[in-house]
C-alpha positions in Angstrom: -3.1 3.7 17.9 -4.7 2.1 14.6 -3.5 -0.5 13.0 -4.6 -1.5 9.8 -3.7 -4.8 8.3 -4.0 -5.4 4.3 -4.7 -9.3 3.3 -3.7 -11.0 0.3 -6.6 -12.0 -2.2 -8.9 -9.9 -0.6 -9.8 -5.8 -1.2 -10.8 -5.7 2.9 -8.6 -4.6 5.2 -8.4 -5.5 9.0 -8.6 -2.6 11.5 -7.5 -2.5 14.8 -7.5 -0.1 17.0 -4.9 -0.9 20.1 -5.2 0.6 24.0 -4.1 3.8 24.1 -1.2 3.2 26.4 0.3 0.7 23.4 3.8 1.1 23.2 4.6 1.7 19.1 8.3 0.3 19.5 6.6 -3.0 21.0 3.9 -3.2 18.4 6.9 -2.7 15.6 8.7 -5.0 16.9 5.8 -7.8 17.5 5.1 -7.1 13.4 8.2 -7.6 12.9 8.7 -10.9 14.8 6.0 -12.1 13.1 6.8 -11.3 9.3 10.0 -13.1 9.8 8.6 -16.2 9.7 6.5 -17.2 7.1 4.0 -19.6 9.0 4.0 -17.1 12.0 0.7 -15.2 13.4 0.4 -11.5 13.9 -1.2 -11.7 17.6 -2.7 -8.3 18.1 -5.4 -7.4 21.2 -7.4 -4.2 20.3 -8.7 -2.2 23.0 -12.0 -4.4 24.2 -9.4 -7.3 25.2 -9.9 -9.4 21.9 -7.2 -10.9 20.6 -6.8 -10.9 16.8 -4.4 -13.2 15.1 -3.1 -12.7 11.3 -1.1 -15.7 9.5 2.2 -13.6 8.5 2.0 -15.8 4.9 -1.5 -13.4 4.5 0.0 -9.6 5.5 -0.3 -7.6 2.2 0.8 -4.3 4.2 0.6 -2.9 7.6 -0.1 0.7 8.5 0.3 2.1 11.7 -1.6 5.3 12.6 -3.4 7.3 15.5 -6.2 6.4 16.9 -9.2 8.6 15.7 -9.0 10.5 19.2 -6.3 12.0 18.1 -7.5 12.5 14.0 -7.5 16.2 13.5 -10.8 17.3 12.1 -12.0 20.3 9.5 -9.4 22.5 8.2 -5.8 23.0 9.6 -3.0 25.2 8.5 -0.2 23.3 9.9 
């Protein structure tokens, strides 16, 4: 699964791509934990083992998405 964290006062974004075993309820739920607090941290750990931390006060947006294993490519009809 890719995440991909927007920051305030900044065009980049972060991107994250998680294990592929990573739960999407958990991960939800951990964003959400840490957006209800405004001087919490986002603690993420992509798929090399690194863990990435985000001050909540900084989150702009959060998409979650596939991972780009599972990103169709070319043309579909469906």
């Amino acid at each position: 699964m890719d995440v991909r964290i927007g920051v305030l006062h900044t065009p980049k974004e972060i991107d994250i791509e998680l294990p592929a075993d990573a739960d999407r309820a958990a991960v939800r739920a951990s964003i959400d934990a840490a957006l209800a607090s405004a001087d919490g941290v986002l603690w993420l750990t992509d798929r090399s083992g690194r863990d990435i931390g985000v001050p909540s006060a900084k989150i702009a947006y959060i998409e979650l998405g596939r991972s780009d294993s599972e990103r169709r490519i070319g043309f579909s009809a469906g």
